[in-house]
N, C-alpha and C positions, 0 to 999 in steps of 0.2 A: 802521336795518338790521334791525330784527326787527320780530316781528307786530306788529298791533293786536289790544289784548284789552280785549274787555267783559267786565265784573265784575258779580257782585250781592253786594251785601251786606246781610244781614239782622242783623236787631237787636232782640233782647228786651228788657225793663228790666229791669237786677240780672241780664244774662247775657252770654256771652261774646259778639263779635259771631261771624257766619259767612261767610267771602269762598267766593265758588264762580268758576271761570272762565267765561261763557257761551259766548263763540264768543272765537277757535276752539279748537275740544275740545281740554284736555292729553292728549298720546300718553307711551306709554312709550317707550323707548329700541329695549325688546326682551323679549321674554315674561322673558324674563332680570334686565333693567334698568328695572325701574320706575318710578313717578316719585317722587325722594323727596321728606319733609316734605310728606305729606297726610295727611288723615285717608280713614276710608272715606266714599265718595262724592266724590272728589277737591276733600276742602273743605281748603282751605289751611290748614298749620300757619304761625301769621305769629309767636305768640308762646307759652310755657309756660304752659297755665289752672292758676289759681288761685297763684300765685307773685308776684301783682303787678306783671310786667310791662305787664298793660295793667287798668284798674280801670274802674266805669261811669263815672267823672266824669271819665276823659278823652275828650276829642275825637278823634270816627271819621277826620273828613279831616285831622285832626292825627294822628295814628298808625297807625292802619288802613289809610289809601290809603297812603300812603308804605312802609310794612312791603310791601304788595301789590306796589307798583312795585319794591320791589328781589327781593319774592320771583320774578316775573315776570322779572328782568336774569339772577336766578342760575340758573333755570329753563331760560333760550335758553340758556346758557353749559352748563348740563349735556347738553342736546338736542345741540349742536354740538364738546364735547369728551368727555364722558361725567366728566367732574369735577364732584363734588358737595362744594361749601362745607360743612363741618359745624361 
């Protein structure tokens, strides 16, 4: 029942990774209700850098795409009730 989203995710060595949405664009809500948990450039906040939530020696499609796909579930849920998990 909700979109299909293309992702990219880039990746330095010894750096955090970067999930971007491609298509289709995140909208806000309303000049008002932004979208929350991004950074600027609507790069997804997926986990707290430098806390150790996610380190270089774990695996991207082991934590990365998974964190994506639910930030993506909570994402349509705030678009459709204006409720934001925090």
């Amino acid at each position: 029942m909700s979109n299909l989203y293309r992702i990219r995710v880039t990746y330095r060595l010894q750096k955090d990774p970067e999930v971007h949405v491609v298509q289709p664009a995140l909208r806000d809500r309303s000049s008002k209700d932004r979208i929350p948990h991004v950074y600027p450039g609507n790069r997804l906040c997926l986990f707290l850098p430098g806390v150790g939530e996610w380190r270089p020696t774990d695996s991207i499609p082991d934590t990365v795409i998974p964190w994506t796909a639910a930030w993506l579930y909570f994402y349509e849920v705030w678009l459709a009730t204006g409720q934001c998990s925090r």
